[in-house]
C-alpha positions in Angstrom: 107.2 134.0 42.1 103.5 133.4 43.8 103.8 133.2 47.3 101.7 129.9 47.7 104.7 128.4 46.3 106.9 130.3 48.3 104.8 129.2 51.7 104.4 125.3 50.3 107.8 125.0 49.7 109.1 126.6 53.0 111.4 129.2 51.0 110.7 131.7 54.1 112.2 129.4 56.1 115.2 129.3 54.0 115.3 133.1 54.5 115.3 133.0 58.1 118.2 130.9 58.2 120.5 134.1 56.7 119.2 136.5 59.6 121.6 134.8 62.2 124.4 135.9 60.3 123.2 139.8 59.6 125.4 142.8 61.5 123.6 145.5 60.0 119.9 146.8 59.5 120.5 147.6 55.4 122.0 143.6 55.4 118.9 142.7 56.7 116.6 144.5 54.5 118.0 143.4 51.7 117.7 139.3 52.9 113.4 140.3 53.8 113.6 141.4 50.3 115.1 138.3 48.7 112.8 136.9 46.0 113.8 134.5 43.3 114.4 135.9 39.7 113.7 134.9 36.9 116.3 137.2 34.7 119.5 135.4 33.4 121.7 138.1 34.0 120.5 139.0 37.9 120.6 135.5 38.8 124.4 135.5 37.5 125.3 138.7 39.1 123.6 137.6 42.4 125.6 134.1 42.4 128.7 135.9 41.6 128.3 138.0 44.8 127.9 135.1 46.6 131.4 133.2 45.4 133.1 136.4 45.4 131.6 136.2 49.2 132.3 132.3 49.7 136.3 133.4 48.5 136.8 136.0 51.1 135.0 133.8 54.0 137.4 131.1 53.0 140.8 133.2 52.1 140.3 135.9 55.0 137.2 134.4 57.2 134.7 136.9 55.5 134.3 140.9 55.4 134.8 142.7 58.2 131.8 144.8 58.8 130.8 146.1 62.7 127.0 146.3 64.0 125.1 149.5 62.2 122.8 151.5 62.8 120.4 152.2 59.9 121.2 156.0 59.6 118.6 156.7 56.6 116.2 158.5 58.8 119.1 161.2 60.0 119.9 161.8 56.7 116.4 162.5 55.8 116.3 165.3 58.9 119.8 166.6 57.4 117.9 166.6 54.1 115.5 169.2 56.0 117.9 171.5 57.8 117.4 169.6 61.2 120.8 169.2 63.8 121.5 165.5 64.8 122.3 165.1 68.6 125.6 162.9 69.2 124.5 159.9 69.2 123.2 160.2 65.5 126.2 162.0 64.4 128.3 158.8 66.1 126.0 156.5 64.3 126.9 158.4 61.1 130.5 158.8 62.0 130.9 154.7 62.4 129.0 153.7 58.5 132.2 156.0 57.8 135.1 154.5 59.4 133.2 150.9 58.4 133.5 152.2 55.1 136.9 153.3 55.0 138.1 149.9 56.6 136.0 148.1 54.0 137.9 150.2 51.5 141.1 149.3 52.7 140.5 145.8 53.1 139.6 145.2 49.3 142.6 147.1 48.5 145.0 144.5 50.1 142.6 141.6 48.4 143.3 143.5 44.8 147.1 143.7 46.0 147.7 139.8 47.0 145.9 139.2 43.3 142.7 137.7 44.9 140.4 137.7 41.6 136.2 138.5 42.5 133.9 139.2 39.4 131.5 141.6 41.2 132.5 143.2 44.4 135.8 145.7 43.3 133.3 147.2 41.3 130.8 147.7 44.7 133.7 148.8 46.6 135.0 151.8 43.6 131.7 153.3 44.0 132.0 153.7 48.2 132.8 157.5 49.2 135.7 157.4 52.4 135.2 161.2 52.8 138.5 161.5 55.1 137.6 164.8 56.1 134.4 164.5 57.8 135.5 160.8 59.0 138.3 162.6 60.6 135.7 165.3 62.3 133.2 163.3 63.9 136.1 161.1 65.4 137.7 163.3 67.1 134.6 165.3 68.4 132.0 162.7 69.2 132.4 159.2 70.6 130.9 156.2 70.0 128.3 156.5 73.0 127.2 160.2 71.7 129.2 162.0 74.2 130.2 165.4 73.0 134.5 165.2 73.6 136.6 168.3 74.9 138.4 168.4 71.6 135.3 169.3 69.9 136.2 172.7 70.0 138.7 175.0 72.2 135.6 176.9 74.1 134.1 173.4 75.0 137.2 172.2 76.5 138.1 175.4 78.5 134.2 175.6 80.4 134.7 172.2 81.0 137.8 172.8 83.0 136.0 175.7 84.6 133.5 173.5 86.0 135.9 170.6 87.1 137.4 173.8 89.0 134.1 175.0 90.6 133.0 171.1 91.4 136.3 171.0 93.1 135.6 174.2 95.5 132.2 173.5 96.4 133.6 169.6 97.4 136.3 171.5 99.2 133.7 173.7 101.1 131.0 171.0 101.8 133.6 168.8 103.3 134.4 171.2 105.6 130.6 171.2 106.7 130.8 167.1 106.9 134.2 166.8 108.9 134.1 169.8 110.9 132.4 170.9 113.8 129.2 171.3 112.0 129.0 167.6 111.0 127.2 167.1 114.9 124.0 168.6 112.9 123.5 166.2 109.6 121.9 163.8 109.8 125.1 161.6 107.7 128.3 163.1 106.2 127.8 163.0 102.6 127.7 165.4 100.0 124.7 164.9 97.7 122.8 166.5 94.9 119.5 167.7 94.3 117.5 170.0 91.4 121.5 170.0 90.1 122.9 171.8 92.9 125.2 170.4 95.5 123.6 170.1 99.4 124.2 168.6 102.3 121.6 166.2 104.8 120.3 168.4 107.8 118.5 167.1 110.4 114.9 168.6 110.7 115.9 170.7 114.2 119.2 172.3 113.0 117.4 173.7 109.4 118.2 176.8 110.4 121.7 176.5 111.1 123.8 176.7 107.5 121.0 179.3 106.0 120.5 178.9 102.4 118.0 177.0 101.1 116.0 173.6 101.9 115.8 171.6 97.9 114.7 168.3 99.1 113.6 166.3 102.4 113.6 162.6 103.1 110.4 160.5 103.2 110.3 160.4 107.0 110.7 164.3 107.4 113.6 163.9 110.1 116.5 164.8 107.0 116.7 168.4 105.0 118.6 168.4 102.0 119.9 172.1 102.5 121.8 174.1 100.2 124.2 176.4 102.6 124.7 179.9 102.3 128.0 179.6 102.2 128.4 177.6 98.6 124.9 179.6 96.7 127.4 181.9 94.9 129.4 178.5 93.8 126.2 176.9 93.2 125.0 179.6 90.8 128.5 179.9 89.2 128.7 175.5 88.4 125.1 176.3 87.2 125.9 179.0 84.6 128.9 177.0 83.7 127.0 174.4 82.9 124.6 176.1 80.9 127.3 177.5 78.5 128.5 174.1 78.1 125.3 172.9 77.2 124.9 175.6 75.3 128.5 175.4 73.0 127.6 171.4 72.5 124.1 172.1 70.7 126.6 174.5 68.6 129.4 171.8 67.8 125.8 169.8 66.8 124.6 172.3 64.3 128.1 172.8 63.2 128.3 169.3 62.5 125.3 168.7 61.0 126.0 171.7 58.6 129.0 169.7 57.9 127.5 166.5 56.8 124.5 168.0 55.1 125.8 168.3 52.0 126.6 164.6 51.5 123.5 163.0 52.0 123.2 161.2 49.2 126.7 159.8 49.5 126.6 158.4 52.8 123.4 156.6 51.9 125.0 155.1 49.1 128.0 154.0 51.2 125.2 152.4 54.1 123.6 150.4 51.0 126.6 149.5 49.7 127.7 148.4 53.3 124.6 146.4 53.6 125.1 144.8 50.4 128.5 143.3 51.9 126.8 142.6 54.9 124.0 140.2 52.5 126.8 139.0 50.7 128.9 137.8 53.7 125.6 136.3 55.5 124.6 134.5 51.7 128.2 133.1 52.2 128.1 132.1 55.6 125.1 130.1 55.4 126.5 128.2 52.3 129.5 127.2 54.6 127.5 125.9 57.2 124.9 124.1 54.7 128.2 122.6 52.8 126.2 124.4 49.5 127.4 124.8 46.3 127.2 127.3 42.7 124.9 125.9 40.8 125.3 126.6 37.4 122.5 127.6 35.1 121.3 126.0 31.5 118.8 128.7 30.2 117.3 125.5 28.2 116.3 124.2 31.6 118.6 121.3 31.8 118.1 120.1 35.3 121.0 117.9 37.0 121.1 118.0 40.7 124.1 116.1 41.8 123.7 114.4 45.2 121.0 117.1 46.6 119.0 117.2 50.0 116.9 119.6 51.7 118.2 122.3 52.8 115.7 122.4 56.1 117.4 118.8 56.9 120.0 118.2 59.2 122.8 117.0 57.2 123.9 114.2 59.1 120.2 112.9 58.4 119.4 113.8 55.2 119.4 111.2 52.7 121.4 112.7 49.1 119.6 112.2 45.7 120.4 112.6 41.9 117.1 114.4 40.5 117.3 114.5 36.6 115.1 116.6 34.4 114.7 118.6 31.3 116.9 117.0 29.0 115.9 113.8 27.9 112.4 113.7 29.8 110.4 116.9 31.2 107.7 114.9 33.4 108.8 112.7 35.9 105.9 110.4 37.5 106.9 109.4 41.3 104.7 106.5 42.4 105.0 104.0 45.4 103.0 103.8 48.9 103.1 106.6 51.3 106.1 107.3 54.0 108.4 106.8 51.2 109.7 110.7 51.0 107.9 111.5 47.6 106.6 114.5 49.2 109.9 115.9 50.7 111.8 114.7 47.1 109.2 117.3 45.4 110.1 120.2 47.9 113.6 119.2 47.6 113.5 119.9 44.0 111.0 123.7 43.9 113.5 125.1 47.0 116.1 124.0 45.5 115.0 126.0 42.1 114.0 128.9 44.3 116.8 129.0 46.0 119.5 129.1 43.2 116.9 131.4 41.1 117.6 134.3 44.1 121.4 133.9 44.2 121.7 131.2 47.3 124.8 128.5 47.2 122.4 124.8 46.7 123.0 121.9 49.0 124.0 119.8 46.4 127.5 118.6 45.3 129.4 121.0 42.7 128.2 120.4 38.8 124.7 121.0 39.7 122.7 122.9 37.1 119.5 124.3 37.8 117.0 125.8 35.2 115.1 129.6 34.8 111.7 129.5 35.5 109.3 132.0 35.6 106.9 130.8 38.1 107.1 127.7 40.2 103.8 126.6 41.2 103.2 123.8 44.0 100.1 122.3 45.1 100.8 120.1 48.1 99.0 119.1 51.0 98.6 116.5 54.0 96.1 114.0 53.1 93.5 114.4 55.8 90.6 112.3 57.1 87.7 111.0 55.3 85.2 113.2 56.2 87.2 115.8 55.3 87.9 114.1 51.8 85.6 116.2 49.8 86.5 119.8 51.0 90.4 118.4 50.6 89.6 117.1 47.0 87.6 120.6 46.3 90.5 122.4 47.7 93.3 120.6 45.3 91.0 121.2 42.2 90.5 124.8 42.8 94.3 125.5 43.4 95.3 123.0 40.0 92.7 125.1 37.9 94.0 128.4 38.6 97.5 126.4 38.3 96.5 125.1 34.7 95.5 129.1 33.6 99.1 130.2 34.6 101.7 127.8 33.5 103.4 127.9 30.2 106.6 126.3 28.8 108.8 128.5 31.0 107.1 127.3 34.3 107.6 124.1 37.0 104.8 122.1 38.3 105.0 120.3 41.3 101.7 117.9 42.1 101.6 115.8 45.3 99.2 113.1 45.1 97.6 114.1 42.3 94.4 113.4 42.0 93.8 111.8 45.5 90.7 112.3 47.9 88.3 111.1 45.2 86.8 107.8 43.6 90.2 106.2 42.5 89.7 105.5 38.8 88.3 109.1 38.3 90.9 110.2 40.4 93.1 107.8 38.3 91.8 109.4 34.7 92.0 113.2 35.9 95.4 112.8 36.6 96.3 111.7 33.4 94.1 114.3 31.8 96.0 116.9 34.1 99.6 115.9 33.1 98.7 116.0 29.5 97.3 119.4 29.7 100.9 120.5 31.6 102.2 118.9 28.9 100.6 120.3 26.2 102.0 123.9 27.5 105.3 122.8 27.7 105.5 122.5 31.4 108.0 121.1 33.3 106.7 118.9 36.2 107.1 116.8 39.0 104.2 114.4 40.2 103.3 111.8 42.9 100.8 109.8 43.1 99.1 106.1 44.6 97.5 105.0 41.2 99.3 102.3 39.7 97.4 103.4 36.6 100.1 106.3 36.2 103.1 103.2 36.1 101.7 102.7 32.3 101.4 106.8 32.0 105.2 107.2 32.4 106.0 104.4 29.6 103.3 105.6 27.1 103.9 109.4 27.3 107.0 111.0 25.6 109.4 113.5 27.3 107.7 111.6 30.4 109.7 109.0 32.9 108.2 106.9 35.9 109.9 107.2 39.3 109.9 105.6 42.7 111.3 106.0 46.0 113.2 103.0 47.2 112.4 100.3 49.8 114.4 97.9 51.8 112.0 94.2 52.1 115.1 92.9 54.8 114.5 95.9 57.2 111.2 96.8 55.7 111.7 100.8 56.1 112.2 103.4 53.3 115.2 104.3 52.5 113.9 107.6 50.6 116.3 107.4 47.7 114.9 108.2 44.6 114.6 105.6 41.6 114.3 107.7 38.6 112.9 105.1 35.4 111.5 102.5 37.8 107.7 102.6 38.8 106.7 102.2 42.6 105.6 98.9 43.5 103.8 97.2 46.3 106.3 95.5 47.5 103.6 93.0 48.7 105.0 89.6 47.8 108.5 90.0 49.5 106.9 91.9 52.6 104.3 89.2 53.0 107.4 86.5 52.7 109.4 88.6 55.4 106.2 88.2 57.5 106.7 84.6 57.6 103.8 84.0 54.7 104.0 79.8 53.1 106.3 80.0 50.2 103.9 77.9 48.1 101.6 80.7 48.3 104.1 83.0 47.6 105.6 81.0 44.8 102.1 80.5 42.9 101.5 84.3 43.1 104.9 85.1 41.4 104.1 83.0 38.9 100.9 84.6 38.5 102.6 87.8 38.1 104.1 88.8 34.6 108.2 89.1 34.9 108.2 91.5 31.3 107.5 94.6 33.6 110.1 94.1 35.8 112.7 93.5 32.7 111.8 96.7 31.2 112.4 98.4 34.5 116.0 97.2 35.3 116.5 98.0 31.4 115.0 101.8 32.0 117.2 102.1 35.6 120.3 100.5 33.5 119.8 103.8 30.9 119.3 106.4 33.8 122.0 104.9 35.5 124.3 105.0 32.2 123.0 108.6 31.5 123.9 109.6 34.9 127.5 108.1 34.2 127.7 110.3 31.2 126.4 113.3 33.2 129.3 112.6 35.9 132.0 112.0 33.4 131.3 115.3 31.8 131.9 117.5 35.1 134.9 115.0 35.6 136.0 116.4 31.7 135.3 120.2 32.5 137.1 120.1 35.8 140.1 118.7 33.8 139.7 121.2 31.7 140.0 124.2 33.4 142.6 123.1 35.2 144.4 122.8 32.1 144.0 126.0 30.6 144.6 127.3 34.2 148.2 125.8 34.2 148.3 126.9 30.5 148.2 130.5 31.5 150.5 129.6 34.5 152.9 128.1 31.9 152.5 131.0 29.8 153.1 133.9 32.3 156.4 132.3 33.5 157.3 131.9 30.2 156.8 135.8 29.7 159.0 136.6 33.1 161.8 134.5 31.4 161.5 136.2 28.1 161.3 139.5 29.9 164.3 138.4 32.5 166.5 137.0 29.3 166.1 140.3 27.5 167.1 142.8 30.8 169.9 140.5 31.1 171.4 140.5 28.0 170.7 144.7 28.1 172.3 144.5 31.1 175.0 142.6 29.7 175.8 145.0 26.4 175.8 147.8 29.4 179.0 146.0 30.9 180.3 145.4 27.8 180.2 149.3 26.8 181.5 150.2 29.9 184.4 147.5 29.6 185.3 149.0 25.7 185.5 152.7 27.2 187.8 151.5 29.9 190.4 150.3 27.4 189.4 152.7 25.2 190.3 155.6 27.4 193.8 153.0 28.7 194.7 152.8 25.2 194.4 156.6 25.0 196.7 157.2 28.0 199.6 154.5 26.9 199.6 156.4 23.4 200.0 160.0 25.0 203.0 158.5 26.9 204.5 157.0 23.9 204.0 160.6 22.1 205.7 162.4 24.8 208.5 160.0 24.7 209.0 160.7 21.7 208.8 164.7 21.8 211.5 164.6 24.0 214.3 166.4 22.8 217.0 165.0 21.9 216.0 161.7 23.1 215.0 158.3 21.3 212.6 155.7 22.6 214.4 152.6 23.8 213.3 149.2 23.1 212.3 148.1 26.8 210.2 150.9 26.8 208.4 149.9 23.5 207.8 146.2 24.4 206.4 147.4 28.4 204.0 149.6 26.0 203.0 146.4 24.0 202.8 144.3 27.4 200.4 147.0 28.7 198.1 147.1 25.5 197.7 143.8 25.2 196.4 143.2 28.4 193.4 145.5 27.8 192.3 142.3 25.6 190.3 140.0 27.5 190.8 136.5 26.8 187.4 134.8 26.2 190.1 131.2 25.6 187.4 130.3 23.0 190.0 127.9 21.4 190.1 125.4 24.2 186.4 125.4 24.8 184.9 123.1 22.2 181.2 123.8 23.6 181.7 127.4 23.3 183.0 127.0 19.6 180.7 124.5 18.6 178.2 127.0 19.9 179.5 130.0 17.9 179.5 127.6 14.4 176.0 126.7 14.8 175.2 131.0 15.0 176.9 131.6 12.1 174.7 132.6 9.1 174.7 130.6 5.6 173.0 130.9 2.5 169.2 128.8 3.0 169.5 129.0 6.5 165.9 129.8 8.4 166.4 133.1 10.8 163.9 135.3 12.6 163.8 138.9 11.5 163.3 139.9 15.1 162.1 144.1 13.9 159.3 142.3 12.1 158.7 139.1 14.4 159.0 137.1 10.8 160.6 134.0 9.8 162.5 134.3 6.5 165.4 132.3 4.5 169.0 133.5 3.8 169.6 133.8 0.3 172.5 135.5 -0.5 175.6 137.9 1.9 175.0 141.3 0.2 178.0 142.8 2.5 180.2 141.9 5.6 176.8 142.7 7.5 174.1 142.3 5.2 172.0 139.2 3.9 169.4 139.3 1.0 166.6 137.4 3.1 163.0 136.2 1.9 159.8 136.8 3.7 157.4 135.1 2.0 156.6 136.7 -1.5 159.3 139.5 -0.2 162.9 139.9 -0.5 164.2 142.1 1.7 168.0 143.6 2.7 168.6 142.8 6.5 171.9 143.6 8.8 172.8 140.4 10.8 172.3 142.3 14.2 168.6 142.3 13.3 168.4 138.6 12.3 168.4 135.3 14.7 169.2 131.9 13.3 166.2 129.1 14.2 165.5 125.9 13.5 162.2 124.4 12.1 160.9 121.5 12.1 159.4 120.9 8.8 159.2 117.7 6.6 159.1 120.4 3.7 162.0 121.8 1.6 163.4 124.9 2.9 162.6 126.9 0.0 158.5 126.2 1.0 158.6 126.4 4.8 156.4 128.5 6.1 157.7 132.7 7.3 154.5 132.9 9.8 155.7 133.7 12.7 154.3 130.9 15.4 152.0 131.4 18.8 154.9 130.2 20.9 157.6 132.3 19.5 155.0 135.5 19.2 154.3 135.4 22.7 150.7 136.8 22.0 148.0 135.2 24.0 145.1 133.3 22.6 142.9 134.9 24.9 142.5 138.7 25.3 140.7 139.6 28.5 139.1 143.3 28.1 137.2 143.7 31.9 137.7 146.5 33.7 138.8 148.6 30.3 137.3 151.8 29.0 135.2 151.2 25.6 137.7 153.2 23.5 140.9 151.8 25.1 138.8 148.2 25.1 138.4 148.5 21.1 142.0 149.8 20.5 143.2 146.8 22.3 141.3 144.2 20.2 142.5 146.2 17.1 146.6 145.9 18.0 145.7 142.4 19.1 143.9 141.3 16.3 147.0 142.2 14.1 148.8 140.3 16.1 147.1 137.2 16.4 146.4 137.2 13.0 151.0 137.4 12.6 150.6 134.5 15.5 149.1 131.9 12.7 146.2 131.5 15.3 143.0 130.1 13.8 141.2 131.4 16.6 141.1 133.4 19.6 138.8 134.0 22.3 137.9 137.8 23.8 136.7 138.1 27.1 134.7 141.3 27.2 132.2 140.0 30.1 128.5 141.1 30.5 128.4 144.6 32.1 126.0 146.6 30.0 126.5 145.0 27.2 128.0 148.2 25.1 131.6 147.1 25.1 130.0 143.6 23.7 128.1 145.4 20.8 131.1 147.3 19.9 133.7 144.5 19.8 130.7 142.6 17.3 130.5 145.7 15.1 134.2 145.6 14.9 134.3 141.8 14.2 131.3 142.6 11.1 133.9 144.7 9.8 136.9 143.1 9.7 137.8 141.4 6.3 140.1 139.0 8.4 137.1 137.6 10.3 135.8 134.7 9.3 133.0 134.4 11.8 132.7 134.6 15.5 130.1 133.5 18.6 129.7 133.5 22.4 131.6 130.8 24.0 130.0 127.7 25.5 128.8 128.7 29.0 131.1 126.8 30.9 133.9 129.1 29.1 132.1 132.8 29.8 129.1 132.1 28.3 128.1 135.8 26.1 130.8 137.4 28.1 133.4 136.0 26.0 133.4 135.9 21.9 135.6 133.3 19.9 136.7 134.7 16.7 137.6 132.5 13.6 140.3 133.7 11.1 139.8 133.4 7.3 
């Protein structure tokens, strides 16, 4: 995009706007390097960063990153065998633990369900490194500071020196509170050149020995060393030097530590900084109240209710701008003050702003176009001396305009042709439009010269436009007229102003009233088109909300299939266990009965065979089938006859009963097939068919298939991805479907080729596309059956 444009239109401002919401010096890279793109498939992944962003702000109140440091230049001295002091290792150490908390916190999103299209994938490729994270915690804090469980030596010199400091305090206060303390000059124990010392006054130098490090700026005060604490002195200092000395090694040794990944903690930093765009991109659509846009590659323009961005909301007056479809030149004119020039930026931000990924003010349905360039030329008008170097100005920017555009570009001319005789200025801007137009361009224009009124009617693919006025208050109201010229508004000012309404009436008639007719017949067709435009977001809201509670409806319907079957599993468990019981009773009473009757010389008596019969019978559980009618009337209707229509549940095919082969067995028909079945494996069903049995279809249906007509293939493997479409093709095709859709998304665009080479193949396909764009667009493929 040509940064005129970019300055024109204030898109840097735009920028600036994100920088308030930046934590981290890689987020704010990335937002100084924020251009506008003109490829389909980077404008989509960059606007599906930014709702995956706008979800998380909303569900959880946004990522939670901390304040960075931008640790790209340590890793480039690690690169070279350099040591990092501890405040670069701690800089390093907290990219790590933000990356492990990022980690953690997309895991519990992917837990609760929470569906994003681009950032799982970020997050996979972030390296937690548990080890090192662990490492630098414990031996370095945050500040840089070097901690005692760094290492064992480090921790026991430091307790050395705590015990020195202690002695020589012990000794020095001696000097202080004792009898010596008539000789300094105040009682406190101070430091200089790193030793301890005491203040002397200038006559008693002499009296502790040792040796003088400092004296006050008067001369009257010695900051002695004593004798007495030199050997403790010497011993803090050596101390001290060994600790200085282990630190720079737990330095190296950490350094050597995190050399070796280098390139993954640099990755992790830009993929931080990526979150930390994506969360500021968010942010600012929040406080803007923006929306997705959604983007027509054929350039379809429909901004719903749009204002500039740069506005304060409160203030900013909402438009409908229109353009692309039916018309691809849209003519503002009308006097100045009206907002024709703010209506144009409105529109080439607005572009420029969607185009590099940004939420639009604008309500939702707003579809913005692809352009390749955006060009702009727009200026104050300025006095009339100046007019000539203005006009020359204009003219040289609009001819090195007219060499670049094509019919993938947007024009936007303010005042066009202005600062110049008015009917040549009149006649070049009609030649001008018509050379955009010849290219193809797209373009926005305003201009003074009513001339350009009759431009809009006569041109195709071009339509006038004005910007409204109110003759009661006599103000603008900057709304936008789109298929109504700009007037003068003359007649009704002049009448407001208290002007004789015979004069006024005699210039009305003198005016022709066919103008006027054909504009409220042009703003009745924009205004019906606008309708339609409204309707059909209305339609495509209803309709994903459908096939949203479709799927709903669908997966509940699976848990209750899945629910009915591990019940009645769990119910042939009780069952078994309930026939081994008796089994195993029935056992016991007949060993009794056998041993009775073994006994010698002894016959069973007749009490003894009835309590037998008693006990066996009351194994049986009554079911009292009899005296429930529902129950019986429900076992009837199971029972199989000859014609009836069953479900052959091993092959998931309806069939008709023909004949009983055996007390288990039925001679069924399956289409042109007729097949022996056992009655465990069949299940009686009931079709509704205005057909004779013998004709009814044996395709087994969508509903009682359970397959989906929708297979969703992101986040697969290519070889499991085309082994999945294969087994559900099969079964789709069993389903009776007509069609199906496959969501394989956009990725690469490997798994997409392979699905279409298996689709070629097929002999079942009938023919297959990419689904509209408001279903997936070319990451989803509806195939027809033959």
């Amino acid at each position: 995009m040509n940064t005129k444009a970019l300055d024109v239109l204030e898109y840097n401002k735009v920028i600036k706007k994100l920088f308030q919401f930046i934590v981290t010096p890689m987020g704010e890279k990335k937002v100084r390097s924020l251009q506008p793109s003109n490829d389909l498939s980077t404008i989509q992944k960059a606007l599906a960063q930014t709702k995956d962003g706008a979800d998380i702000l909303r569900l959880k109140g946004g990522i939670p990153l901390p304040k960075l440091h931008n640790i790209k230049p340590y890793l480039k001295r690690l690169d070279i065998g350099a040591a990092l002091n501890g405040k670069e290792l701690a800089a390093i150490g907290r990219v790590l633990r933000a990356t492990n908390e990022v980690r953690r916190f997309f895991i519990t999103l992917d837990d609760e369900k929470v569906e994003l299209e681009e950032l799982y994938g970020l997050t996979d490729d972030l390296q937690v490194l548990p080890e090192i994270n662990k490492r630098l915690l414990t031996a370095v804090e945050t500040d840089g500071h070097v901690t005692d469980e760094a290492s064992s030596v480090l921790r026991n010199i430091r307790k050395a020196i705590a015990t020195t400091e202690n002695q020589l305090r012990d000794r020095l206060s001696d000097f202080i509170h004792g009898n010596s303390a008539k000789y300094l000059s105040d009682a406190v124990i101070t430091i200089r050149n790193d030793r301890y010392v005491i203040p002397v006054r200038q006559e008693y130098r002499n009296h502790f020995g040792g040796v003088v490090h400092d004296q006050s700026s008067s001369g009257q005060t010695l900051f002695v060393e004593p004798k007495a604490i030199v050997e403790l002195n010497n011993r803090l200092k050596q101390q001290q030097a060994q600790e200085k000395e282990e630190i720079q090694r737990i330095l190296q040794e950490l350094s050597e530590l995190i050399a070796p990944y280098t390139a993954e903690l640099e990755n992790n930093a830009d993929i931080l900084g990526t979150f930390d765009f994506v969360n500021a991109k968010s942010k600012y659509a929040a406080a803007i109240k923006a929306t997705e846009p959604q983007l027509s590659v054929q350039n379809d323009i429909y901004l719903r209710q749009v204002w500039h961005p740069l506005l304060k909301m409160e203030e900013a007056v909402r438009n409908d701008i229109m353009l692309g479809k039916d018309y691809q030149a849209i003519v503002i004119t009308g006097p100045n003050t009206g907002g024709k020039t703010i209506t144009l930026k409105t529109l080439g931000l607005i572009q420029m702003m969607g185009q590099a990924g940004l939420f639009i003010p604008a309500f939702e349905g707003s579809r913005i176009g692809i352009f390749n360039e955006i060009f702009a030329d727009i200026g104050d008008e300025q006095s009339i001396e100046q007019n000539l170097s203005t006009f020359s100005s204009h003219m040289t920017n609009i001819v090195s305009i007219l060499e670049k555009i094509d019919e993938h570009s947007l024009v936007l001319f303010d005042e066009l042709g202005a600062g110049t005789d008015p009917q040549e200025g009149a006649a070049l801007a009609i030649a001008i439009l018509d050379a955009v137009g010849a290219k193809g361009s797209y373009v926005l224009a305003t201009t003074h010269y009513p001339e350009l009124k009759a431009y809009g009617f006569d041109r195709p693919q071009t339509i006038n436009a004005s910007m409204e006025f109110d003759v009661d208050t006599l103000q603008p109201t900057y709304r936008l007229l789109i298929g109504i010229p700009g007037r003068s508004n003359a007649l009704d000012i002049s009448q407001r102003l208290g002007l004789d309404k015979q004069i006024i009436n005699q210039a009305r008639q003198l005016t022709r009233s066919d103008s006027q007719d054909l504009n409220n017949m042009i703003q009745d067709l924009v205004q019906k088109r606008r309708m339609a435009e409204e309707e059909h977001i209305s339609l495509q809201q209803n309709l994903r909300d459908a096939e949203k509670l479709h799927a709903d409806l669908e997966k509940e319907y699976q848990k209750f299939d899945s629910k009915r079957d591990d019940l009645l599993e769990k119910a042939k468990i009780k069952a078994n266990s309930i026939v081994e019981t008796a089994t195993q009773e029935s056992d016991k009473l007949i060993g009794e009965l056998r041993q009775m009757r073994l006994n010698a010389g002894s016959q069973v008596k007749e009490n003894e065979l009835i309590d037998a019969k008693t006990k066996m019978n009351q194994l049986h559980q009554p079911t009292n089938l009899r005296k429930n009618k529902v129950l019986q009337r429900a076992k009837r209707q199971q029972e199989f006859h000859s014609n009836d229509d069953v479900m052959v549940k091993s092959y998931g095919q309806q069939g008709v009963l023909l004949q009983k082969l055996s007390k288990n067995e039925w001679e069924v028909q399956l289409g042109i097939l007729k097949m022996r079945i056992s009655e465990n494996d069949l299940e009686k069903i009931r079709v509704k068919d205005n057909k004779t049995k013998g004709t009814r279809s044996t395709l087994k249906t969508a509903r009682q298939s359970h397959v989906s007509p929708r297979l969703d293939l992101r986040g697969q493997r290519y070889e499991e991805a085309l082994t999945n479409v294969d087994r559900y093709m099969d079964a789709a095709i069993l389903a009776g479907y007509a069609s199906v859709t496959i969501v394989h998304g956009k990725g690469t665009g490997a798994l997409r080729q392979g699905i279409t080479d298996y689709l070629t193949q097929n002999r079942s396909v009938k023919s297959f596309k990419f689904a509209p764009p408001n279903a997936g667009g070319n990451g989803a493929t509806v195939v027809y059956f033959k």
